[in-house]
C-alpha positions as CSV (number, residue, x, y, z in Angstrom):
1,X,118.2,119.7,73.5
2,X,118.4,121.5,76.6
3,X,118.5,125.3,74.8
4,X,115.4,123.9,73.2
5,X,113.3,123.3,75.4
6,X,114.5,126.4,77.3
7,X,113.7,128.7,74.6
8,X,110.4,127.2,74.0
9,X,110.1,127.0,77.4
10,X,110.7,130.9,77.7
11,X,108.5,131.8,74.7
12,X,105.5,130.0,76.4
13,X,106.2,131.8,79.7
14,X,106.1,135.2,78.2
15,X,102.8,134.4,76.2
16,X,101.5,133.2,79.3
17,X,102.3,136.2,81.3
18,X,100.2,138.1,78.5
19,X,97.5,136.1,79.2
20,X,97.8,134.2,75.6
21,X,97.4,130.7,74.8
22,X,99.1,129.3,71.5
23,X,97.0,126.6,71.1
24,X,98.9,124.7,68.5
25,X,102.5,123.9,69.8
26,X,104.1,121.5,67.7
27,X,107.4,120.3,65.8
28,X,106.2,122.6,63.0
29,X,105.8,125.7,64.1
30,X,108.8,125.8,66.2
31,X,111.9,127.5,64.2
32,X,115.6,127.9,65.2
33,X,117.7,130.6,64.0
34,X,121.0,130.8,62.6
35,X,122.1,131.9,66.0
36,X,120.6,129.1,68.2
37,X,117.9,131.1,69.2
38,X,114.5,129.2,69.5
39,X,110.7,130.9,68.2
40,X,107.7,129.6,68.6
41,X,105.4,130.7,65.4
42,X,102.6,130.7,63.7
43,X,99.8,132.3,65.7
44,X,96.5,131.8,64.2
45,X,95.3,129.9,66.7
46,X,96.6,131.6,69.7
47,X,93.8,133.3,71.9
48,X,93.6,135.3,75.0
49,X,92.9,132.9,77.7
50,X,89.2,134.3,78.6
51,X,88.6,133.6,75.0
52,X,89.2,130.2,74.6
53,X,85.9,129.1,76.5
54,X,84.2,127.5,73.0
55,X,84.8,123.6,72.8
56,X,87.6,122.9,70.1
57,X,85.4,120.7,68.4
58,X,83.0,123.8,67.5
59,X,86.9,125.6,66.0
60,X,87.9,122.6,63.8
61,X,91.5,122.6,65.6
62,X,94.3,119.9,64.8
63,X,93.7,117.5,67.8
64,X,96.7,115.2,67.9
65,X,98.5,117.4,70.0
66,X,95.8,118.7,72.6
67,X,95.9,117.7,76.0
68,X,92.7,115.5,77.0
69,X,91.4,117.7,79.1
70,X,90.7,120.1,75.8
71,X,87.8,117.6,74.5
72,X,85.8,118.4,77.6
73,X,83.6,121.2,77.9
74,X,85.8,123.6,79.4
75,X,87.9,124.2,76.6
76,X,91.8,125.3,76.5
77,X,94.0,126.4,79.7
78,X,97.6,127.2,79.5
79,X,98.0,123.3,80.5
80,X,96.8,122.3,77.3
81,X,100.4,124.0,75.8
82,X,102.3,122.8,78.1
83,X,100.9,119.4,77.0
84,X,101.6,120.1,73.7
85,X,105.0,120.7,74.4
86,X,105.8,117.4,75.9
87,X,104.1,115.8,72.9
88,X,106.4,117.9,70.8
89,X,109.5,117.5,72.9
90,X,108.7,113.7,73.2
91,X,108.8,113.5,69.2
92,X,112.1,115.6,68.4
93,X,113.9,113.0,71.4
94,X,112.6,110.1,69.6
95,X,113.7,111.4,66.2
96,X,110.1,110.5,65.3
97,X,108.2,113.9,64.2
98,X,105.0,113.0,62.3
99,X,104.8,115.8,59.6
């Protein structure tokens, strides 16, 4: 569980770096390879971070991972993956991923 959380962790910190927020981190879109090594995918969502000033409501985004602090009016931070991620991270501990 630890290489995870670290790869994730990683993947999140580079998209950061660039300025990008995924937007829609969950059990789903995260992949392991063969090899161990963890990717986040599916990037539809993602934005850069001076982009993601609209309220999610107005995008029609999947809600039951976003951080509460999303359904206000100023819209998505990198917090709001980082929320995500412990949602997702809570789930895959549990053994209870909603699908």
């Amino acid at each position: 569980m630890k290489n995870f959380l670290e790869g994730i962790t990683k993947g999140l910190y580079a998209l950061h770096n660039e300025k990008i927020i995924h937007r829609d981190i969950c059990p789903q879109h995260i992949m392991v390879g063969a090899d161990g090594n963890v990717k986040i995918m599916l990037f539809g969502l993602s934005r850069f971070i001076k982009q993601c000033k609209a309220h999610p409501y107005k995008e029609k985004l999947p809600v039951s991972y976003d951080a509460p602090e999303v359904f206000d009016e100023t819209g998505f931070r990198k917090a709001a993956d980082m929320w995500s991620l412990g949602c997702t991270m809570y789930e895959l501990c549990t053994l209870n991923v909603r699908i």
